[in-house]
VODO-607391 format. One record per residue (C-alpha): residue in one letter; x, y, z. Coordinates in pm, whole numbers, plus 50000, padded with zeros to 5 digits. Example, Ala and Ser with C-alpha at 12.3 -4.5 7.8 and 13.67 -1.06 7.14 Angstrom:
// residues 2
A512304955050780/S513674989450714/
END
This chain:
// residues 963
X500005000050000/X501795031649884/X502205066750105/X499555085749888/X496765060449901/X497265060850327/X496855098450294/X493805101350013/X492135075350280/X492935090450606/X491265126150459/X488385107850288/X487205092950672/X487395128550775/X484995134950479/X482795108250564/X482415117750926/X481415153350811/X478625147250643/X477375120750870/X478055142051191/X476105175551098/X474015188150801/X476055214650615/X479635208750793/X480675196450424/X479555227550258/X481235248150521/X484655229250482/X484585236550107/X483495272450188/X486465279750360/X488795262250135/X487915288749871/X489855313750105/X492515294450282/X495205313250313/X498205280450357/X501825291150305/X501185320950110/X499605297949862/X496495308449608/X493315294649742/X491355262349502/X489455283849264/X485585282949316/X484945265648966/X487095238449070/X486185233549402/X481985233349252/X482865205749006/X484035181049277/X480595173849372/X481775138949566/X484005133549848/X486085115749660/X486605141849395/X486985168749669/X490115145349839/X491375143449474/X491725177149412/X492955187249781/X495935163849705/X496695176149369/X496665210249410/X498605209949777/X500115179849706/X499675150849934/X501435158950272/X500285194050241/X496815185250165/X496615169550511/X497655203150668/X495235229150498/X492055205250590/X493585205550962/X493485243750942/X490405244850729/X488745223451017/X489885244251302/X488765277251106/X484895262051125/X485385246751448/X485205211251397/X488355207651652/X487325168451687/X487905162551358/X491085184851310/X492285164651634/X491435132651465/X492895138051149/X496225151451314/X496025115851517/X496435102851126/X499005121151006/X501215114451358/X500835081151280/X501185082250917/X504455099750963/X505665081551244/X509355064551145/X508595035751339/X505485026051158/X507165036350809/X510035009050912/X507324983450965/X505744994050622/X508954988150417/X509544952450625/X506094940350510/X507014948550152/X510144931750170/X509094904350335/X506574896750050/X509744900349805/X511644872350009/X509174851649985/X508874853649624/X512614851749607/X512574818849858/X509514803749625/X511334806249286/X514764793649435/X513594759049613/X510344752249416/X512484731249183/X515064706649247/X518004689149018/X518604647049037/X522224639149097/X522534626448691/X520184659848604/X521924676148289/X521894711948225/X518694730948240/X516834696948364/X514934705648710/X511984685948880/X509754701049091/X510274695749456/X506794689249548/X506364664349264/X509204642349390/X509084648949832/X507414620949976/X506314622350345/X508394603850565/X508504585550912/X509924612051180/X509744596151556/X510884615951877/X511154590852099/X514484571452149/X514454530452033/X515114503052284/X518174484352178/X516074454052086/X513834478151872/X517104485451695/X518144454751652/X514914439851545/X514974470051281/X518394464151174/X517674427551067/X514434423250923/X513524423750550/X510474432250317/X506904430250428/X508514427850753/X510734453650822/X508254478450648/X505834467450965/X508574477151150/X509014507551048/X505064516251053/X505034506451448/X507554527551491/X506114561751317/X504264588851526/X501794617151481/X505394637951462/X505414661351100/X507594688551035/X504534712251117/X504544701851457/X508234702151532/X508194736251777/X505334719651941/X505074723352329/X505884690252499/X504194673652806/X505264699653043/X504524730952797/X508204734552697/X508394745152330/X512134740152171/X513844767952028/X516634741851864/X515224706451646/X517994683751559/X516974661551308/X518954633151257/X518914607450989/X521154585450834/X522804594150484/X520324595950175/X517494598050427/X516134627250288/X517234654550539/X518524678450285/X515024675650117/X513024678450412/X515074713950496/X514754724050137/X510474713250183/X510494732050467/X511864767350332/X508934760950047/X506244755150268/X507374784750407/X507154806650146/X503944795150005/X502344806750314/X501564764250378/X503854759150726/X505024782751055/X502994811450915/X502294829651248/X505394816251382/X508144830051173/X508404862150911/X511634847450798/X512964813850722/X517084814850670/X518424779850479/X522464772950572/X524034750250364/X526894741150574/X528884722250266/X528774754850114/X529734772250395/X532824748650417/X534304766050142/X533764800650306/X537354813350448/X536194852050510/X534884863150806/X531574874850830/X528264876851064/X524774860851136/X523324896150931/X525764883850636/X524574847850627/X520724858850591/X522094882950335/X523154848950121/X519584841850130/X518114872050020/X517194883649685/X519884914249695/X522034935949909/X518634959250012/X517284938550291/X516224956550576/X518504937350783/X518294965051089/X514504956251149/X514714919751060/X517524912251334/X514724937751567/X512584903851564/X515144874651629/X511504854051770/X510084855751436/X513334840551315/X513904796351195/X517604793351070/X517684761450918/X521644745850918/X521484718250691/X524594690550718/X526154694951044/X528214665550993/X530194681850701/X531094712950879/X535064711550926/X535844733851163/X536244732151525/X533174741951782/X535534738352093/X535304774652141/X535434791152484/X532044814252573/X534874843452586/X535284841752179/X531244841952130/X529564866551994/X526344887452071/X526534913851815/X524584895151463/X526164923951284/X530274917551441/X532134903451144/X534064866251281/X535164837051172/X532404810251065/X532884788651363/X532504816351588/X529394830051435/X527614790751409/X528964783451747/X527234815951891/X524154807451745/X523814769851865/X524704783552229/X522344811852176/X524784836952263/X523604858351935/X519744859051848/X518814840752202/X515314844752138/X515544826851765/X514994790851670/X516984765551478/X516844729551297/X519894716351260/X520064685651058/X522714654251097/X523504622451082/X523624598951362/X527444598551407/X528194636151493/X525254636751740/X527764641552048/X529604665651878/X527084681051769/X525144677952147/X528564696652310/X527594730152087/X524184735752216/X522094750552465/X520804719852602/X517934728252756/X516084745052467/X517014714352274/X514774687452106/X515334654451894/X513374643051591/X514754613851381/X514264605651029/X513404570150936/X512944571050603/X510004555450397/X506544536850525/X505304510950261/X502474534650152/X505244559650110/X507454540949905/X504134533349674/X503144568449633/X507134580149569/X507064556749282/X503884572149149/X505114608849171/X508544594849042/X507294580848706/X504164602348645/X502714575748455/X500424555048656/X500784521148446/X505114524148476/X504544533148826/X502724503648946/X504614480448697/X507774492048877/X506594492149219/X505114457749171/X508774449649024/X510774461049338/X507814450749608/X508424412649511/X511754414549547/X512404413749972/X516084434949918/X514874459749706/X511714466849871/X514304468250206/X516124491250052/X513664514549911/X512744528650301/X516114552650226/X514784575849996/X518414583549793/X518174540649744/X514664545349602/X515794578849404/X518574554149203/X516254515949210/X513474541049047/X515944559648830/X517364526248682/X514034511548596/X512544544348457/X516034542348229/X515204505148122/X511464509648007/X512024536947830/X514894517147628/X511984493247578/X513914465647804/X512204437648050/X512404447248339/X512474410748457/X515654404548206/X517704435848243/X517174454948590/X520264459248815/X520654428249060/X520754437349391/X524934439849423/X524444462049188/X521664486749335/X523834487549679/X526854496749421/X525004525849311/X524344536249657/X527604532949799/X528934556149466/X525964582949516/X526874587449877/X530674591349807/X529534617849544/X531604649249629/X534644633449771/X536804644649498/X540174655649598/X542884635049650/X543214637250067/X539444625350042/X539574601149790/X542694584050036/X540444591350301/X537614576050203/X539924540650062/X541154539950422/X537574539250574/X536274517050303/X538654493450407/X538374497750769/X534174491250720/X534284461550553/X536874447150785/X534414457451059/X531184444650873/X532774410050783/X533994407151198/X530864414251239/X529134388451066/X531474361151198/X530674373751543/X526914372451447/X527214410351563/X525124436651436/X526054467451703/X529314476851740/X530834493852053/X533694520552022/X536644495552090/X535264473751794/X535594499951535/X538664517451633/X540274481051641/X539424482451214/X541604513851202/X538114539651223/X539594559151518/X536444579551413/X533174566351311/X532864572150939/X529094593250947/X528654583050587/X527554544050720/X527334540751017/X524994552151253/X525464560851616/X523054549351857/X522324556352264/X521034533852516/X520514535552817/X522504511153047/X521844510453379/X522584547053517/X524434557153239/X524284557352858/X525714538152617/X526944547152252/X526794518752030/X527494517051630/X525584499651362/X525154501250986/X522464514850837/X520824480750758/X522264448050801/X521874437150451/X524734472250405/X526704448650695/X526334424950461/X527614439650172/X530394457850314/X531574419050434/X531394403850066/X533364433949948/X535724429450200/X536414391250029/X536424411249693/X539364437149797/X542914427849805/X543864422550201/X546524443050356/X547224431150700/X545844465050880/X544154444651153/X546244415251321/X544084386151250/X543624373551611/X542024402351664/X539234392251493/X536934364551444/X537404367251022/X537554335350851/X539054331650471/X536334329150164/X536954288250189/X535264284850485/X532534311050377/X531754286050143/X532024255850298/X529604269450617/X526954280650312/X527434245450181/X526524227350472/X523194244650520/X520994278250489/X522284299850714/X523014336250813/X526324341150604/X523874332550280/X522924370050208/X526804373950184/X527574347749949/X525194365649708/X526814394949720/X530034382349675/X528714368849321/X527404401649213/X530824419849300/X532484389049090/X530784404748781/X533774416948572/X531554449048435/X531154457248823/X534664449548934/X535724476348692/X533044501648818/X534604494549190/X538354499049080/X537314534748892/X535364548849160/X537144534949471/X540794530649323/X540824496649508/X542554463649380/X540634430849378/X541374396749468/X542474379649129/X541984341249196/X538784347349389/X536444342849114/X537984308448991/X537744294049350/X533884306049342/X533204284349024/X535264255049151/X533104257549483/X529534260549288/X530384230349041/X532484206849269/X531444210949660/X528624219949850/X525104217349652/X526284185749476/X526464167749824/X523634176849908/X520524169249677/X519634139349512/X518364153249147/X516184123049086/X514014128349409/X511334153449445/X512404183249644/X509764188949916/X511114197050176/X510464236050232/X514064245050381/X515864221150120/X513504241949821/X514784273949995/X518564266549993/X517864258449608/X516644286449551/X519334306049741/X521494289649498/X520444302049212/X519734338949323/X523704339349348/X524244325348984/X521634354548881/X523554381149071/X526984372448897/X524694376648567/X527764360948317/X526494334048081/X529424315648085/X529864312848443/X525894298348501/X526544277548263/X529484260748417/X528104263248697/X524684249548601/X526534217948404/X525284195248578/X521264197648596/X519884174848403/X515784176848617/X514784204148862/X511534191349066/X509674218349305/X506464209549500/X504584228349824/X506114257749754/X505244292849694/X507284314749423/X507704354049454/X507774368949122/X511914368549213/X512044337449231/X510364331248887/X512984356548737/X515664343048864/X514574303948843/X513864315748389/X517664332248392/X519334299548589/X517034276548342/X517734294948038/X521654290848144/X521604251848222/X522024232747863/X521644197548003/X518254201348149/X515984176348055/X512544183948217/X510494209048485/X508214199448721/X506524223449000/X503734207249142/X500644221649412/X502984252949408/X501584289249436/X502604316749174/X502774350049305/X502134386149136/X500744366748806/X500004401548611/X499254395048233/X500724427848149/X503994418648286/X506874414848033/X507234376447944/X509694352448091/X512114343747808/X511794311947611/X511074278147781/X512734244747655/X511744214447838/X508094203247961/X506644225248208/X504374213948413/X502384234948729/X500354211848936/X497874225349165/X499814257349171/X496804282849214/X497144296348895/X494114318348762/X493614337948420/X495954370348523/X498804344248466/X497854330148150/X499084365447950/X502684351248079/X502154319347952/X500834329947659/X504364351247621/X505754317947614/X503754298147372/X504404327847134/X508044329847183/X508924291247243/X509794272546970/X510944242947168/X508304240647459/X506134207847345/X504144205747686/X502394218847911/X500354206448219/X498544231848410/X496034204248611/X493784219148914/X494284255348794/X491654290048863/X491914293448501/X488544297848417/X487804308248000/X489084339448044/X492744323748090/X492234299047825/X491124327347577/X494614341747651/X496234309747666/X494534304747310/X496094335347189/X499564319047232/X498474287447117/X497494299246721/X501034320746719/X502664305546416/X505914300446659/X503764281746890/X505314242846872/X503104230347169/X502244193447139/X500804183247494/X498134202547652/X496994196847988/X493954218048118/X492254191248353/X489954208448577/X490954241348548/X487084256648584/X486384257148212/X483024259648049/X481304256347730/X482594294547662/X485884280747634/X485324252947354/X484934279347080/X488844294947150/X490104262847177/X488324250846860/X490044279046657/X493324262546769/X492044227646691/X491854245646320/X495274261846300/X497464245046505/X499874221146341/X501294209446620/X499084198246867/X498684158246944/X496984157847286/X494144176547466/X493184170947835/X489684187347936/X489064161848197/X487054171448512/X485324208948332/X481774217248278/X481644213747893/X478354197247849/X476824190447495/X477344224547412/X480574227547422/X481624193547298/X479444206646995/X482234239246909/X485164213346992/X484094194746766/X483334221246452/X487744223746513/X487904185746504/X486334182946202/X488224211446032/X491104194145794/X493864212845909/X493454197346234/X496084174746403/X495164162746723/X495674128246785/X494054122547150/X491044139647332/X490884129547733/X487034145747812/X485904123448132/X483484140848367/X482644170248167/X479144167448144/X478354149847834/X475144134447745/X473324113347452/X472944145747268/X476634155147189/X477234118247066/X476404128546707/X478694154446693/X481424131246833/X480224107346590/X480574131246285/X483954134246362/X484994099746375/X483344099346002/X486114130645895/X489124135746157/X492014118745989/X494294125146302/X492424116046597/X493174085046773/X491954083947112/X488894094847275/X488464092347646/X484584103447789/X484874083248116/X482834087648420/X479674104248219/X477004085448411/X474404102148196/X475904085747889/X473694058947754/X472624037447540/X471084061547258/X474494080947306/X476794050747242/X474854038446950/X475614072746753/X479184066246843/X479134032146696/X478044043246414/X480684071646345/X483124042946439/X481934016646182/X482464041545912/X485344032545704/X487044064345688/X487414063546069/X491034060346271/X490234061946618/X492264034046776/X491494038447185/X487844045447347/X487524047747730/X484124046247808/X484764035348165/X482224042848476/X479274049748223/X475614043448238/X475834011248008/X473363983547950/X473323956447750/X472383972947415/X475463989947447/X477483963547461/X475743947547147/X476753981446948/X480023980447091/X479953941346978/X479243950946618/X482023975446613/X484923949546733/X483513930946372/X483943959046171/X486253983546287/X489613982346112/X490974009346341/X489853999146675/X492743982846915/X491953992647240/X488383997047481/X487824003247844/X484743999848016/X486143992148349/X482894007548639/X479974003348419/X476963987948649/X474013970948576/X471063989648428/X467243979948515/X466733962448155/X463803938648150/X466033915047898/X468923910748126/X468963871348243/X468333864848636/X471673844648639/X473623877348627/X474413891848950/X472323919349112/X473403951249013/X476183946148858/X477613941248511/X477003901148450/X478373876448218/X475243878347944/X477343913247858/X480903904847835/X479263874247636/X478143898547348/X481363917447360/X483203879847325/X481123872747006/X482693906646808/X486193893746958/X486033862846810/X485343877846495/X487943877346231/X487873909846116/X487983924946517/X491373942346565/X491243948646959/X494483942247132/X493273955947478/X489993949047654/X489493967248026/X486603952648221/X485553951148585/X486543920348766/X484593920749017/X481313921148805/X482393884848607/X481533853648736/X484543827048771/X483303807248448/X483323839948248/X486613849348360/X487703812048242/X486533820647949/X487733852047862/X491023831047963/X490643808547658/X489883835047434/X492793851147516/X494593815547369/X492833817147038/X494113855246993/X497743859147134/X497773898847068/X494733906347250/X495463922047623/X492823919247854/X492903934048224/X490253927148454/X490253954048718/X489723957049097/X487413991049014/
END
């Protein structure tokens, strides 16, 4: 609001009051204006003063002809002149205050404190990624993610608990452990009404402290956090700072932050309790705080060196009535703890990512809602990954490396970064910045130091470390880029205690440790550090905790990432290492311990497999799974349940082993089945899933396979959710030209008569399959009716049909019929256990089956609802069929026929039946070789005879059964 509009509005209220206080005070006051005699100054002519015929047109012209400040002065005189000494009074009230220097101050404040903002907006509403090229920026809010803060100290159990677990696990975890505590709420009062002037948050490194400072100073500025708290919000970067050798003062450091050299740094500094300076990155501040409080400083405008000026700020010797959030990592926490005020202190810490959080940081990541959730879905099935993704800089590079990979148009299941290679990235992005040579020695020393302490570690089955352990590794200080400090209460006194981040990082450190050429900087009593051979031999024996290590070890073995490691850590690795791993995986421990002809059931044994094979896919070198894989000729899985992992890595170790002969995973569950998931690669062998709860959203994969496969020939898929929607995308597969199936097993899979019509398109362009199971579905007559419009088709090949219990009746026997009369291909018909098939239906059959253009060879017409005129139709076939070698009709009973003889036994099928059947046998033109029949429905004599028939014909087979 400028000067003149305060003035045009303070004389317009005058106005106003005049002609609400008294008829005719208005015309009075411009009366006397047309003789005011002000500073020798020619009176408003009449004219003038008649045309403003409003108050506001009469304050118009009193400013431009006196100009504003004098305009103020003639209507005080004017006023007094008539008498109207309240309102002169008043209005000189206004112009006091108007003029006061005090209240101008405040007015130019306001005004810059709307420019800061702006300024403050514009510089943190965008951010740039580490591998951000120039001019690329994201915006801050489209990428911050809210994350767990907790002020409350852990239990050293909690710690430990959180240290060790993994996946869905660890994310519980981590959701126990969050609080109603935001960065809104930070300054809150506690219990006893104490607000905080100073927040230390402390996280670990890549937690996202820098980025929950930088959210901060935006919330800020769009008016969205601390609004009645603070008029300014000050951002120190103290890696920037760092670099700063010149003195200066706490009014030169919120100079940094403003938009020029004009800020009305007098009357901001007038306010310190309206003040937040945020110091971001305590931990990288290299100077020394041990300052006595006779070289602190009061005076925010005293030029001194940087340490003195932070130092007087954390012990509030300067700007006592400000506030500050400092942020940290774990490890400088005491140092950091000896600098401040203590008792105006308060301690958030950062966790990192909830499960929801890690979802929606994927979505705001990609943008694209379908690459989102196919990436989350990716990294959520895999237990290290989704681990990892609770430090937001580890989800920043999992989510940059699969945003890279689909938008190359690569499988994500094929090509994404194994899990050595993710913690690679990690380890690189933290060491970001340590460029100069001091550093870069620095940091090799460390390195080493860390992984001799993670692999001690391990061996010890220790996960915290206490200060004697790590200075005996040659870290006389804790290294603050991995390891975290933690404080416990013991007794009547704390405890500090050390950890890594996460124990899968322990982990890591230890198989690097293996990877790096030794130098004896730790006498080897000292620790409890056994060589590589015994690493192996303990994994060989059984699953244990040294496993996760092992893996590692194979992904650091990869020759593309050994030559990342020497370039960014200028470290030397182990030369014979990698031979001695491919000796150990082909000669030692996973030979000894499975038999490959036995069925592996039991869950742990399954496991270990498994576990085998995730470290053949994390060296990912063809050559060196194949060696390795040499000598699998039959992998057998049953009871199991398989992550979406565990498929992608079982396809990569299967792809890689060139002696396998067959697959079988039986009443197995399949996890994550999405049909819009890339496809496994190409399948060789039989595959068969039994009872493995498989249900239509898998069928797109399978499909993949059928369409890519040229050398997959069968595939079982009994006691599956399929349902017709599965099979319509199974079918899909099946009529790809590249398709080569031959065996197809779908028994009682939940199929209907919707199905029959996809599956009789591939019955008309297949050329390649034989066999067809439909066993145990709900076809009925309807269905067998489509089936059988493919049968009939001449480019048909299938040989045998298995359809028992699937609901047919009389009805669909003339289809059936029909084509026996046309297929030239199919051989075998099974429509067992159909209890409503009878004796109109198996006439029709006979008939397609006497026609001489028919080639069916086996019918199984076992448990069906046969009487004796069945068995005289079946009779007259055996004379004429010259296809016809083998019949079943083991289960059929006795039907209430009025012709049946009373010498037959009650309710069962007697020998008057198997009589007729004997008189097509004997017939010379009868080809049967195999006759099934129920034994226990023949009387001795007949079974005599069948005996001597069997004599007189030497190639017919016939097995009486114990139905």
């Amino acid at each position: 609001m400028t000067m003149d509009k305060n003035l045009k509005e303070i004389l317009l209220d005058i106005l106003d009051n005049l002609s609400g206080e008294k008829e005719g005070d208005l015309e009075r006051f411009k009366f006397s204006l047309e003789n005011a005699d002000y500073e020798k100054k020619v009176p408003i002519p009449k004219g003038r003063l008649q045309e403003a015929d409003t108050r506001m047109k009469l304050v118009d012209l009193l400013c431009e002809y006196y100009k504003e400040h004098d305009a103020v002065n003639v209507a005080i005189s004017v006023l007094e002149k008539i008498n109207l000494r309240d309102s002169a009074a008043k209005l000189k009230e206004a112009r006091k205050k108007a003029f006061d220097p005090q209240q101008m101050s405040e007015t130019s404040a306001n005004a810059y404190r709307v420019k800061y903002r702006e300024h403050i907006r514009n510089k943190y509403t965008t951010i740039k990624d580490m591998n951000s090229r120039l001019g690329e920026n994201v915006k801050l809010n489209s990428r911050y993610t809210k994350l767990i803060i907790v002020n409350e100290h852990r239990h050293k159990k909690q710690r430990e608990h959180e240290i060790m677990a993994l996946g869905r696990r660890h994310a519980e975890i981590m959701a126990e452990r969050a609080s109603p505590v935001t960065i809104a709420n930070l300054f809150d009062s506690d219990k006893d009404g104490q607000s905080p002037q100073i927040v230390v948050l402390q996280g670990a490194a890549g937690i996202g402290k820098t980025l929950t400072a930088r959210k901060i100073m935006l919330d800020w500025a769009n008016e969205e956090l601390y609004q009645n708290r603070f008029d300014y919000v000050f951002y120190i970067n103290c890696r920037e700072i760092n670099l700063d050798h010149e003195w200066g003062s706490v009014e030169d450091l919120i100079l940094k932050n403003c938009p020029d050299q004009n800020a009305p740094t007098k009357e901001i500094l007038m306010k310190p309790e309206k003040l937040l300076f945020i110091i971001d990155g305590f931990d990288e501040l290299r100077f020394s705080f041990n300052q006595p409080t006779s070289n602190l400083c009061s005076d925010p405008c005293k030029k001194q060196p940087v340490e003195i000026i932070l130092s007087s700020l954390f012990r509030k010797e300067v700007l006592h009535k400000s506030y500050l959030i400092i942020t940290t990592r774990p490890a400088t926490l005491e140092k950091l703890g000896q600098c401040l005020k203590d008792e105006s202190c308060a301690y958030a810490e950062i966790l990192g990512f909830s499960e929801n959080e890690r979802k929606e940081y994927f979505y705001m990541f990609f943008g694209n809602e379908e690459q989102a959730r196919r990436a989350f879905n990716f990294v959520k099935d895999n237990e290290m990954l989704f681990t990892m993704c609770f430090v937001p800089i580890a989800c920043w590079i999992i989510c940059t490396v699969l945003k890279q990979q689909m938008e190359a148009g690569e499988d994500l299941a094929q090509t994404s970064d194994t899990i050595t290679g993710i913690y690679m990235l990690y380890l690189f992005s933290l060491l970001e910045g340590h460029s100069s040579n001091s550093e870069k020695q620095q940091v090799q020393d460390n390195l080493k130091g860390l992984c001799s302490l993670a692999a001690d570690g391990l061996w010890r089955q220790k996960i915290l470390f206490e200060e004697e352990d790590v200075k005996k590794h040659g870290l006389d200080k804790p290294d603050s880029l991995f390891l975290n400090e933690n404080m416990f209460q013991k007794g009547i006194v704390c405890e500090r205690v050390y950890s890594f981040i996460h124990l899968s990082f322990q982990e890591f450190f230890a198989a690097l440790f293996y990877v790096l050429e030794q130098e004896e900087t730790v006498k080897k009593s000292a620790t409890a550090i056994q060589p590589v051979e015994k690493l192996f031999e303990k994994c060989g024996k059984s699953r244990n905790y040294l496993m996760l290590t092992v893996r590692f070890l194979f992904g650091l073995l990869n020759k593309k990432r050994m030559e990342e490691m020497e370039k960014n850590l200028s470290c030397k690795f182990s030369p014979k290492l990698k031979n001695n791993l491919l000796t150990w995986v082909k000669e030692k421990p996973f030979l000894s311990l499975f038999n490959y002809d036995k069925l592996l059931s039991g869950k742990e044994e399954i496991i270990f497999y498994l576990d085998y094979f995730y470290c053949l896919y994390e060296i990912q070198e063809m050559k060196f799974v194949q060696s390795a894989m040499n000598h699998f000729t039959e992998l057998k899985f049953t009871h199991h349940t398989f992550t979406k992992m565990d498929q992608i890595v079982l396809q990569f170790c299967i792809k890689n082993c060139c002696k396998l002969e067959s697959i079988y995973i039986e009443k197995s569950r399949f996890l994550n089945e999405d049909p819009n998931e890339d496809s496994p690669g190409p399948c060789k062998w039989p595959l068969r899933l039994e009872w493995c709860h498989l249900t239509d959203a898998g069928c797109g994969t399978l499909a993949a396979i059928l369409r890519t496969s040229q050398s997959l020939t069968e595939l079982k898929l009994p006691d599956n959710k399929l349902g017709d929607a599965g099979v319509c995308l199974l079918c899909e597969g099946l009529k790809h030209p590249n398709c080569k199936l031959q065996t197809l097993d779908l028994w009682k899979c939940r199929l209907t008569d919707a199905a029959c019509g996809d599956l009789a398109t591939v019955l008309r362009t297949s050329q390649s399959l034989r066999e067809l199971n439909l066993g145990g579905n709900k076809l009925g007559d309807a269905g067998v009716k489509l089936l059988c419009e493919g049968l009939k088709h001449p480019n048909c090949k299938l040989e045998r049909l298995l359809m028992w219990s699937c609901g047919v009746t009389d009805a669909a026997c003339g289809d059936l019929a029909a084509v026996f009369r046309t297929s030239q291909s199919l051989t075998e018909l099974e429509l067992g256990a159909h209890y409503s098939l009878g004796d109109a239906g198996v006439q029709l059959l006979c008939e397609g089956l006497k026609h001489p253009n028919c080639k069916l060879e086996r019918l199984k017409l076992w448990s069906c609802h046969l009487t004796d005129a069945s068995y005289r139709d079946l009779a007259g076939v055996l004379s004429t069929s010259q296809s016809l070698t083998e019949l079943n009709l083991g289960g059929n009973k006795l039907g209430s026929v009025s012709k049946v003889p009373q010498v037959l036994f009650d309710n069962k099928l007697g020998d008057a039946r198997v009589q007729l059947l004997c008189e097509g046998l004997k017939h010379p033109n009868c080809k049967l070789q195999k006759l099934d029949l129920t034994k226990g429905y023949l009387s001795e004599e007949m079974q005599a005879e069948l005996d001597a028939l069997k004599d007189t014909k030497p190639d017919l087979v016939i097995e009486l059964l114990d139905w």
